[in-house]
N, C-alpha and C positions, 0 to 999 in steps of 0.2 A: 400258238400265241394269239393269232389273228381270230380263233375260235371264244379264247377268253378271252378278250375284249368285248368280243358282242356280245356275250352270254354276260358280261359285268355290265355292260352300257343298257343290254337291254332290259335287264333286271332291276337298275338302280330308273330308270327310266318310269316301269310301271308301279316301283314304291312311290315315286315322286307324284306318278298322275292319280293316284290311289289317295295321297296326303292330302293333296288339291282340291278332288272332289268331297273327304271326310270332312273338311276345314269350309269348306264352301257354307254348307249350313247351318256355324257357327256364328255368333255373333260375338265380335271383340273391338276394342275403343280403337280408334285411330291412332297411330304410331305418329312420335314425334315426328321424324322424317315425312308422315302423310301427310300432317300438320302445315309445315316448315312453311315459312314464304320466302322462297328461294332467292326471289331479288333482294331482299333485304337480311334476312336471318343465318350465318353459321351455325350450327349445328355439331361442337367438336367432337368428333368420338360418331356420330350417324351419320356424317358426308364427308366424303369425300372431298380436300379442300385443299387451297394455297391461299388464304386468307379469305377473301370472298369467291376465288376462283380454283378450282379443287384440280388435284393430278389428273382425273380425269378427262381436263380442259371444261366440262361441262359441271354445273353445280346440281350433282345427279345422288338421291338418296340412294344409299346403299339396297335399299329391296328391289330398286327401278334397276341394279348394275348386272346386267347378262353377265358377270364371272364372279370367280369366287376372292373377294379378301380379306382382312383382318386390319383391324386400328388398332394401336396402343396410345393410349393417351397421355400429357406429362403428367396427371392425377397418378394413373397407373403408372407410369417410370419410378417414380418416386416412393409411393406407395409400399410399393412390390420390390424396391430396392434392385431395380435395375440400373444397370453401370456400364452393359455395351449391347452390341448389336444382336451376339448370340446370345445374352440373357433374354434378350426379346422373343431369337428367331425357337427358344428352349421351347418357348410357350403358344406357337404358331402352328397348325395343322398343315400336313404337307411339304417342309422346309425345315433342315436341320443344317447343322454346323459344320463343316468344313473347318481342317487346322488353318489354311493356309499360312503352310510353312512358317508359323508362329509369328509373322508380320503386319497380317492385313485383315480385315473382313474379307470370309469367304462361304458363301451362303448356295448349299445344296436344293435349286428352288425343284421340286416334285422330280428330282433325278438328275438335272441336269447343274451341274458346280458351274457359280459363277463369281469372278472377285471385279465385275465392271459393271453392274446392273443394278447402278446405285444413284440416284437422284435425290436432291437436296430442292424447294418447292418445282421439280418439276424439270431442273438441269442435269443433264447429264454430269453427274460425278466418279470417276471412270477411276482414278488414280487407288495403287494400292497401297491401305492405311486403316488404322482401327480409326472408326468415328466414334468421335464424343456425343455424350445425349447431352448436353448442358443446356443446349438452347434450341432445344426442340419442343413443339408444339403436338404434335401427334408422330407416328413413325407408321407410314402403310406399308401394306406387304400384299403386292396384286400376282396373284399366280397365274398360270396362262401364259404364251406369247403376246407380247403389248408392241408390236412394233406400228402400230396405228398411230399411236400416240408419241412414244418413245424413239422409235426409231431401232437402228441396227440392235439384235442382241437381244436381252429378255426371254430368251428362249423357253424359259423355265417359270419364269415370274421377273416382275421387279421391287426395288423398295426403296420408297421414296421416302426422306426425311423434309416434313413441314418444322417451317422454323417462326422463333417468337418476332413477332414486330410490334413496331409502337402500339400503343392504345390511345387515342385521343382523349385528352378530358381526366383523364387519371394521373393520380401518381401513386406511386407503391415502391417499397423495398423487399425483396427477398432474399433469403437467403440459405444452405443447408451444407451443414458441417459433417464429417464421417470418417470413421476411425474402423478397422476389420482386425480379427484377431491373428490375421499373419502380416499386420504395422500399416500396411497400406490406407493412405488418408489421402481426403480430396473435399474440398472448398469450393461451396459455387456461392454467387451472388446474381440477381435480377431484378432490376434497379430502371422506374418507368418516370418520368417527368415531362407532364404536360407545357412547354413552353409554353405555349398562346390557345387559343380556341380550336383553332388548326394542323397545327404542329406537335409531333410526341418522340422525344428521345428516348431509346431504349438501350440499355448496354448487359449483354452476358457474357459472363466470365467466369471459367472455371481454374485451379490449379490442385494435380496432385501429383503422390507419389505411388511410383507401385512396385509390388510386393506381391507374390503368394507362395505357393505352399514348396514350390520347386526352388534348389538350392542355386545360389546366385541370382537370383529375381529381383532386378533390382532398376531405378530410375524415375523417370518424374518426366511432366507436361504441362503446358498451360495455353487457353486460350482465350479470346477478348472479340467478344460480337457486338459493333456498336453498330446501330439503327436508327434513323431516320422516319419518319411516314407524317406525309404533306396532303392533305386534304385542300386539293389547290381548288376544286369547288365543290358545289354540291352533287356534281357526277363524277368528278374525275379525280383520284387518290394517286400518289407516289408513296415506293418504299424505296430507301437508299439505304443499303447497308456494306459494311468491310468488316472480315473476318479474320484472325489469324490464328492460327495452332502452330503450337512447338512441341516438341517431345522424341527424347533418347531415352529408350528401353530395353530390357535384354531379348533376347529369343530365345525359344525352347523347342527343339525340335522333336521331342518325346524320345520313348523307350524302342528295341526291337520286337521283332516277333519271333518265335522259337520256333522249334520243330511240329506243334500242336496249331501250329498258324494264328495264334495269339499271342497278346503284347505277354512277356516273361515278367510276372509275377516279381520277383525275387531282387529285378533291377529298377522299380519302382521310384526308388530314392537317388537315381543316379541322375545325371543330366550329364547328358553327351555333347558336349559342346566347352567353349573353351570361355570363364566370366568375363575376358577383355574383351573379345575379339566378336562372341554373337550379341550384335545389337545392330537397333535399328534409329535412325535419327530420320525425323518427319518434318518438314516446315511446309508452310502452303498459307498463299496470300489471296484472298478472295475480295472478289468486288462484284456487288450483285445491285440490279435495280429493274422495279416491276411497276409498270404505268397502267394503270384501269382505266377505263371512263367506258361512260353510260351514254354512248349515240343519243338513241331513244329509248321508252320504253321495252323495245323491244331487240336491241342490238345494241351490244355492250365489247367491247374489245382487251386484251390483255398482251402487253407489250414487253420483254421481259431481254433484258440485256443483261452478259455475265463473265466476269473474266478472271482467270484463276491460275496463279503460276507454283507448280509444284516442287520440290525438291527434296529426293527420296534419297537414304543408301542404308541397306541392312549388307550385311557380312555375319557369318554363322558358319560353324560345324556342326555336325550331326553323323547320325548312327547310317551307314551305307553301305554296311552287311554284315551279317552276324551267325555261327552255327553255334548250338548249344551243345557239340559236341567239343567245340575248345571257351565253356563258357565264360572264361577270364579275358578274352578277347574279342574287340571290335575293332570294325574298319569304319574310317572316320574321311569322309569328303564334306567338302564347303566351299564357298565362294563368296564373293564379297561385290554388290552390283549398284549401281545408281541410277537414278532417273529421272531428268528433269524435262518436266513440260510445262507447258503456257496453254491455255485451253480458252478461247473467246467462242462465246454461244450467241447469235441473236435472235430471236423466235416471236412469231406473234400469235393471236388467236381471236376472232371473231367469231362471239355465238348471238345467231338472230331467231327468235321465235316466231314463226308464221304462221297461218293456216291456209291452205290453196281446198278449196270447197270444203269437205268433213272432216278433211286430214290436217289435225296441228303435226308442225316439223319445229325441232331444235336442230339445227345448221349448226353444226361446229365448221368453221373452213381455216385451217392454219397454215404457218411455212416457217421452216426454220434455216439457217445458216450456221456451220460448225468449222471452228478449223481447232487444228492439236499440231502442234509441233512438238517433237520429244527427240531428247538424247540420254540414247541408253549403253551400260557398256557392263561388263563381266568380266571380273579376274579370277582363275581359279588358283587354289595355295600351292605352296611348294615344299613341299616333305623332303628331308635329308633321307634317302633311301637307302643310305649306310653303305655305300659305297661309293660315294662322292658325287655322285648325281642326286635330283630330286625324281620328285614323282607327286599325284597330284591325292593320289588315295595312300592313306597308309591307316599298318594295324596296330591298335595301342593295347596294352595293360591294363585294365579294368582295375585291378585292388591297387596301381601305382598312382590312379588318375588323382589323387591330392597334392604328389610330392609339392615341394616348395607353396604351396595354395595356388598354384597357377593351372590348373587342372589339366587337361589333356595338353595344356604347351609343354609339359614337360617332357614328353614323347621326342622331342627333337623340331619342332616347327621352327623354321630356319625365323629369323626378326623380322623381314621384309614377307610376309605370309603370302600376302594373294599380289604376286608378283607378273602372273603369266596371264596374258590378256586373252579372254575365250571369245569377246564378243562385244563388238563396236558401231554401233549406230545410228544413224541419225532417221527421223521422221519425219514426213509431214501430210497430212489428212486434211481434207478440205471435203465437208457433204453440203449439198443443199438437198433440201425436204420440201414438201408441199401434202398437202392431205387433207379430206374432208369427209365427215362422217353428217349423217341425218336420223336422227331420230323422228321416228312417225309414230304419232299414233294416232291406229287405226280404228279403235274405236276407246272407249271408258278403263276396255278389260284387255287390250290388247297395243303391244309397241313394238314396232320392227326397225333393229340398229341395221343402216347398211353405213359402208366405209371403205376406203380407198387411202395408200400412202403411195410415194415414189421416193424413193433415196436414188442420188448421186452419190455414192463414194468414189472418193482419189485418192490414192496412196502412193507418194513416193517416198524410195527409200533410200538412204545413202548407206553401204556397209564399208566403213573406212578401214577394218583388219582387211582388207580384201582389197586393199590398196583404191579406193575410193567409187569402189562399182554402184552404181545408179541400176534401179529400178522404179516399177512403177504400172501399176494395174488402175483401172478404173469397172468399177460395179454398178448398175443401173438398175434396181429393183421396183420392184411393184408389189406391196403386201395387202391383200385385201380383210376386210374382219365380214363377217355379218351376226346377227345374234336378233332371238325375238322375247322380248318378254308377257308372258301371259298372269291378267291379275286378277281371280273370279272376285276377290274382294280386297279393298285397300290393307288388308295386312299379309298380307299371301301373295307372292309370283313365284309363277314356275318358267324357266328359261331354257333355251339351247344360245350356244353359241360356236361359232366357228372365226381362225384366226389363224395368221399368219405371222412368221418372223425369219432373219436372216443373220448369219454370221458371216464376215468376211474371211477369206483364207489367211487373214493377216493376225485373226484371234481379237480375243477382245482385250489387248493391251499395246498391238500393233508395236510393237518391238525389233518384228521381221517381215518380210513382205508374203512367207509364205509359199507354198506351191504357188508360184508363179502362170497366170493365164487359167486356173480353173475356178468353175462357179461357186459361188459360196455356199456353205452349209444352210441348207433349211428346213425348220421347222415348225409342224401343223397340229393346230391344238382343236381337241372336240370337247365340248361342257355339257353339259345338260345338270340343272339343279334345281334348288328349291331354296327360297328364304320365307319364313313364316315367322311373323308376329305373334303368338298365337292368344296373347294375354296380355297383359299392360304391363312391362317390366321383365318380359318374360319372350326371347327370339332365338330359332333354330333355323340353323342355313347348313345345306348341303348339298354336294357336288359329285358325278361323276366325270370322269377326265380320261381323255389319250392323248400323246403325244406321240407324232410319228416327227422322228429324227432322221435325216437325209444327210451323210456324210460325206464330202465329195474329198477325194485322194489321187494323187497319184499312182499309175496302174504300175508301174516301174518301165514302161515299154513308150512312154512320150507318150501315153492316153492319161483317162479319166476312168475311176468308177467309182459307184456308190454304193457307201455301208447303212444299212436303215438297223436304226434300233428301234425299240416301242417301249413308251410308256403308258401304264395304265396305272387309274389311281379311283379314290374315293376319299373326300373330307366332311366331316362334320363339325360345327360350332353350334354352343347351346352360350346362352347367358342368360341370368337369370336372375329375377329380387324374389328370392323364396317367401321369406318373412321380410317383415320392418327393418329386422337384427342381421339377416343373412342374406348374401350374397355368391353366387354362384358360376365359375364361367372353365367351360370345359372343350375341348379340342379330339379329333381324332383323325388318325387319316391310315389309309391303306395302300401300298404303294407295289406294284409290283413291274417286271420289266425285264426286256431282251434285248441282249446287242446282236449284232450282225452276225457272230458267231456263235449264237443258241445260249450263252453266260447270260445270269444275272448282271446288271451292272455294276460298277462301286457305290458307295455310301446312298445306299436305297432300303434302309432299313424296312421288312414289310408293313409292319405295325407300328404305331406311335402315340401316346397318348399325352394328353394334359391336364391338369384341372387345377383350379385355384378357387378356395373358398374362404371368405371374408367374413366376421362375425362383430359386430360391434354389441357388446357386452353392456356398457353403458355409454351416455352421451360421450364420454372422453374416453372410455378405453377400446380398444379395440385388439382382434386377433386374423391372423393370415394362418393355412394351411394349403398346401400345395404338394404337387407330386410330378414327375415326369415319365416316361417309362419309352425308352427305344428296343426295337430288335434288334439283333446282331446283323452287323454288316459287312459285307467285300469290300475290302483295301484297293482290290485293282477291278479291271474288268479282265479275271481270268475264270477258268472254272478251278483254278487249283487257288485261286489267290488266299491271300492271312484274312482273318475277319477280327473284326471287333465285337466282342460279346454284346450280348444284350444288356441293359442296367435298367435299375430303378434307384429313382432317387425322391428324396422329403424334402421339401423346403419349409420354413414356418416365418414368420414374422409376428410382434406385439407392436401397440402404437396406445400411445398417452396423448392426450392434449392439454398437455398444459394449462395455457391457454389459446385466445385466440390470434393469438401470437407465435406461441411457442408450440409444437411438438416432438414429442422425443420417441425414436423408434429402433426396432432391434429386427434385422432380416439373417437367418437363420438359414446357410447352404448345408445340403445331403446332411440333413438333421438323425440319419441313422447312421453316420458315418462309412455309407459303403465302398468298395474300390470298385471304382470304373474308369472306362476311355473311352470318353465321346466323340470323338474324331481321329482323324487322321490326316498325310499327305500320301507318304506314301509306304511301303512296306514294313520298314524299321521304324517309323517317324511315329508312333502310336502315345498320340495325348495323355498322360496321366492323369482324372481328374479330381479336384478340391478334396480332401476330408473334410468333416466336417468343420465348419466358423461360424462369424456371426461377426454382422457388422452393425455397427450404431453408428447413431443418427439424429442431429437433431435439428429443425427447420423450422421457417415462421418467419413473417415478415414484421417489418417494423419502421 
């Protein structure tokens, strides 16, 4: 393994230095981003941002960023007729979808599955839940370890959701209506007024209902983001905003897999789970605020406070083993959990440009403070086991699962279901941060990132089934990054970068304290890439990648050891304005990987591709074509494990304008109608996904 690695690093290495020099001799205009004047001008969609202050903490064009990521912009949300997280992640090189257990966002960033690796401008948003796009502004997706900036976790990548705030000086209404052909509809509105010279209220809010192609699908949500931004002077801006989302949904924990180690065909149409009992109820109150000002010209600070109380419970059944030798029968487990946390952030960030003799420096120096208190708890159900006792798994009747329309309750599920408590406890977490990074550059053609973070974590933990036992670790890390970027000409860098990150033994939902007294998981990420401009309207970036994973376990003996997995990868992005008419943006990535035990890993499909191409026909009309294509993948990390086949799927979209007002649009899923499962949990839990639909649409302000 450790052979092809080098033989992939060192190959994509001399393509990259080969590009570099080809492109050297070339003459092409200057890229927005080279353009940009960073103190003053955003740039949405070519920097990296949180309004004038980007995820990156620094306001750093995307060709100057030693790693590889990707933007989506709300043009493209809407566009493109995106509606969540994984429609985003479909179209992202590197990064595919995870079921998580039909409740949360759960994003497979270059191998490693994460459901806490989720930031909102730049806060940890850690809780598991589907996010809405309603009021977002861009959606990045940074691959690599980022614990520099971020902190614990990222192991894999992160994905940070920028959100809409005031606009001083304007007022505008927006709005977009939407109706899909398995019922499911949703209404947003985005509504801007300029109070005073100063002052700008913003409010977004969305409400729908949802629906799709799986039987029992059924439920509704709604949320309300009003906004604030104070221009208290000429250097110094406030955003005040409160957030809230609601929403009760079903769960679908998909199909089995058969004796051929794929999901069984035949049970497509079924859904294993019970229509009362699997759903999920979401609420979450947010209160966020981000204070700028501009020292001097040359030291500008970002002060970001953020407090967030959640309150979770899904309960579900699902398929928990299955032989196609008695195929009218499944075994059915589930459990029913809650979790309520309260999450206060407060974090600051000072960037000073200097030069100390020929060397200009960008000084990032930050610190953050975190605390998370949660209670978490699990019931599992109780089956009549037909002899007067219960039991927590039982096995049902396949062709019986409608009697009365109560589906699998009709098997005998005692009234009180999830009655027997598996797991009770309480949290509390408290990190402090500090870290500073230096950008140098060393000369016109050349830039060297060095960086340093330190995490405190503390975790204690109370487990009250255990009659109120206390514990309690405390972790002290030190992640360092370095990275150089080299530029023969302002549209061309070629980069290495290297980078660290940590997971706690507590996991990244901290529920349980964990193997108690061992060090946390860590992982080391290697880059080397390329971003070329290479024409006006026209940019290629590509990356190769490892990741060495450091798993630390209990040996069974009162020790420690360590399981190392590897991952190796490659990604490419092309985008592109072919013609006036045509536009073009494509993805690719290669992934491949060992766990400790010589297996592939799970959900690491080898190959993945994307592409989306846009035609505008005439001034008003317009058309979308699109495609996706994954490999077949492992369910578990075994060598025998079930795989999910490969697919390919169409997507298409039409767009009218109306006018300038009004647009009316049609986005068009697996326009070839094929069957696939694009994810998983675990063995039996195999995703069914969409036949073909089409949803419309129509938007425009007023």
């Amino acid at each position: 393994m450790k052979t092809n690695t080098t033989k992939l690093l060192a190959s994509a290495t001399l393509a990259m230095a080969f590009t570099a020099s080809a492109v050297t001799a070339q003459t092409a205009e200057p890229t927005a981003a080279a353009e940009m004047a960073i103190d003053e001008t955003v740039v949405v969609g070519n920097t990296l941002y949180t309004d004038q202050v980007n995820a990156l903490k620094t306001p750093t064009p995307i060709i100057d960023v030693p790693q590889s990521l990707s933007i989506t912009t709300a043009d493209e949300i809407s566009v493109r007729g995106f509606n969540s997280i994984g429609d985003i992640v479909d179209y992202t090189p590197g990064v595919n979808v995870s079921q998580g257990e039909g409740h949360r966002d759960a994003v497979v960033f270059r191998g490693v599955r994460s459901t806490a690796d989720f930031f909102v401008d730049g806060v940890r948003d850690d809780v598991q839940y589907y996010r809405p796009l309603y009021n977002v502004d861009q959606v990045e997706i940074l691959r690599g370890p980022n614990a520099l900036l971020f902190g614990r976790g990222g192991a894999g990548g992160v994905l940070n959701r920028v959100t809409k705030k005031g606009v001083i000086g304007e007022d505008f209404n927006g709005y977009q209506l939407s109706i899909d052909t398995f019922g499911a509809t949703e209404a947003q509105i985005d509504s801007n007024v300029a109070i005073n010279e100063d002052t700008a209220f913003r409010i977004n809010a969305y409400y729908n209902t949802f629906k799709n192609h799986r039987d029992f699908s059924d439920g509704e949500g709604y949320g309300v983001n009003p906004t604030v931004k104070f221009q208290l002077s000429d250097k110094t801006t406030l955003d005040v905003s409160y957030e809230y989302i609601n929403y009760d949904r079903s769960i679908d924990r998909g199909i089995p897999t058969g004796t051929d180690g794929k999901p069984v065909d035949a049970l497509n149409n079924i859904v294993f789970g019970d229509p009362d009992l699997n759903k999920s109820e979401f609420e979450a109150h947010t209160l966020r605020a981000m204070l700028q000002h501009e020292f001097s010209d040359t030291l500008k600070g970002v002060f970001t406070a953020s407090y967030t109380n959640y309150d979770k419970l899904y309960q579900n059944f699902y398929a928990a083993d299955y032989d196609e030798a008695t195929p009218d029968e499944v075994t059915l487990d589930g459990y029913l959990d809650t979790t309520k946390r309260e999450n206060l952030v407060f974090s600051g960030n000072l960037v000073s440009e200097f030069q100390t003799g020929d060397l200009e420096h960008t000084l990032l120096f930050g610190a953050e403070f975190s605390n998370s208190s949660s209670k978490n708890d699990r019931y599992n159900p109780e089956f009549n086991d037909g002899s007067g006792g219960t039991t927590d798994k039982k096995s049902f009747n396949i062709s019986q699962r409608n009697i009365s329309g109560v589906g699998f309750n009709a098997g005998g599920l005692n009234a009180g279901p999830f009655t027997d408590l598996n797991d009770d406890t309480e949290t509390d977490i408290t990190v402090y941060s500090i870290y500073v990074q230096d950008e140098i550059e060393l000369s016109e053609a050349l830039t060297l990132v060095l960086g340093a973070r330190f995490d405190s974590f503390d975790i204690e933990v109370t487990d009250n089934e255990a009659g109120g036992t206390d514990g309690s670790q405390k972790d002290e890390e030190f992640t360092p990054r370095a990275g150089i970027v080299y530029k023969p000409q302002e549209n061309i860098s070629v980069y290495a970068s290297y980078s660290q990150t940590f997971v706690p033994q507590s996991g990244e939902q901290f529920a349980n304290l964990g193997d108690e007294g061992l060090d946390p998981d860590e992982f080391t990420n290697l880059e080397i890439g390329v971003k070329w401009d290479f024409a006006k309207g026209y940019s290629l970036t590509a990356a190769a990648f490892n990741i060495d994973q450091d798993i630390v376990q209990d040996d069974g003996s009162g020790g420690s050891e360590t399981l190392s997995n590897e991952i190796t990868g490659f990604e490419a992005q092309f985008n592109g304005q072919i013609t006036d008419q045509w536009s073009l943006t494509a993805g690719y990535s290669y992934l491949d990987g060992e766990t400790d035990s010589g297996d592939r890993p799970r959900e690491l499909p080898e190959n993945m591709l994307s592409v989306w191409n846009h035609y505008q026909v005439t001034e008003k009309l317009g058309f979308g074509l699109g495609a996706v294509y994954q490999d077949d993948s492992k369910i578990k990390d075994s060598a025998t494990s079930p795989e999910l086949p490969s697919f390919f799927r169409v997507d298409a979209a039409a767009y009218y304008q109306v006018s300038e007002n009004l647009r009316l649009q049609v986005n068009i899923e697996n326009l070839l109608d094929k069957e696939y499962y694009p994810s998983s949990h675990s063995t039996h839990q195999a995703t069914v996904g969409a036949p073909l639909n089409a949803t419309f649409s129509l938007s425009g302000r007023f």
